[in-house]
C-alpha positions as CSV (number, residue, x, y, z in Angstrom):
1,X,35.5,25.3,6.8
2,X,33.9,24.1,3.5
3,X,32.5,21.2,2.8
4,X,35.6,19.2,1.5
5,X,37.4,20.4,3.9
6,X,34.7,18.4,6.6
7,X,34.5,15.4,4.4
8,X,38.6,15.3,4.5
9,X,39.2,15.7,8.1
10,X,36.7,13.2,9.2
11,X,38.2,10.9,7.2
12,X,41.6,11.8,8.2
13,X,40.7,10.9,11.8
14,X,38.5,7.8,11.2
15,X,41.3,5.8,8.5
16,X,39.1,2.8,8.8
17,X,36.3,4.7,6.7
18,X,36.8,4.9,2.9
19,X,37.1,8.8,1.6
20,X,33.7,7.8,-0.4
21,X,31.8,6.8,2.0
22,X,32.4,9.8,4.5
23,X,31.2,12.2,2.1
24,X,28.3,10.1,1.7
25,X,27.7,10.3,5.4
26,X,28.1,14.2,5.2
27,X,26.0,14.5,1.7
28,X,23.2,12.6,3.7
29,X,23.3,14.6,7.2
30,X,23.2,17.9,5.0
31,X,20.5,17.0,3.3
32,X,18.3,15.6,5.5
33,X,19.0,19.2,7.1
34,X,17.8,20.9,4.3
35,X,14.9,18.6,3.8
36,X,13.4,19.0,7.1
37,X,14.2,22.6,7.1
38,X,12.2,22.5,4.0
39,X,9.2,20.7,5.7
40,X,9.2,23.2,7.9
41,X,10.7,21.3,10.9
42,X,13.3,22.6,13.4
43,X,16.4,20.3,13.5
44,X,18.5,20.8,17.1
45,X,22.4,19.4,16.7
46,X,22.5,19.2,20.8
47,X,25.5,21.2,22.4
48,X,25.6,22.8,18.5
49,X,22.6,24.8,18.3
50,X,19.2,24.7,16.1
51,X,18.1,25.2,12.5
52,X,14.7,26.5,11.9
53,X,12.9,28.4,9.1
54,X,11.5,31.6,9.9
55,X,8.7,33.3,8.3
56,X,9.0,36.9,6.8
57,X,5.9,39.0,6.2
58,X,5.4,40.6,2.9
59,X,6.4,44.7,2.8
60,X,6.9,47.7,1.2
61,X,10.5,48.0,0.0
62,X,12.8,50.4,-1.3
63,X,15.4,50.8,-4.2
64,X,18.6,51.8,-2.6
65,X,19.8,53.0,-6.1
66,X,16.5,54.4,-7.5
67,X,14.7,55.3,-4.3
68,X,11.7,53.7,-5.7
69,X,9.2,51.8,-3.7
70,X,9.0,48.1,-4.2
71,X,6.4,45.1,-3.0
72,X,9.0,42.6,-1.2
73,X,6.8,39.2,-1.3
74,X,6.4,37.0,1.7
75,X,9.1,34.5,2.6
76,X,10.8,32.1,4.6
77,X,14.4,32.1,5.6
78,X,16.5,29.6,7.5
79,X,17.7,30.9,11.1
80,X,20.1,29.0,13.5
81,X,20.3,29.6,17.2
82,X,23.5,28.6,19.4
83,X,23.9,26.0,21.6
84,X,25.1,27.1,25.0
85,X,28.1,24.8,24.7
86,X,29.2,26.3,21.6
87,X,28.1,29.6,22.8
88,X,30.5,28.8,25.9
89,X,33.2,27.6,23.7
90,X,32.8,30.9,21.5
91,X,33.4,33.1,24.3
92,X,36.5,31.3,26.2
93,X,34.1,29.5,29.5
94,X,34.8,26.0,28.5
């Protein structure tokens, strides 16, 4: 599911809501997402799972193509964990 796709099926089942203002909502619960994440925070989405950032160390790399060796800076990447329920769901227990 894409985003559109979200914004349209939320407002499909909640007609009271102008199409606007839904993807408002969503726009804003995204990026608040992305702007803890980019604090550094963790953001948990209960029965959903968890977004955090994790660090990766700096590292010697190779060039699949070339075979040479290349210096991979540090960084961070985001990482979500599971939920139980949607772990559950995923695997046919509720």
């Amino acid at each position: 599911m894409i985003r559109s796709e979200l914004i349209q099926k939320i407002a499909d089942e909640n007609p009271h809501l102008y199409q606007r203002d839904v993807e408002r909502i969503v726009n804003t619960v995204f990026e608040e997402v992305t702007g803890a994440m980019a604090k550094g925070d963790r953001v948990e989405l209960r029965g959903f799972g968890a977004f955090s950032v994790k660090k990766r160390d700096s590292r010697t790399g190779r060039n699949p193509r070339t075979g040479e060796t290349v210096y991979v800076e540090e960084k961070h990447v985001p990482f979500f964990k599971t939920g139980k329920l949607l772990r559950d769901r995923l695997n046919g227990k509720a």
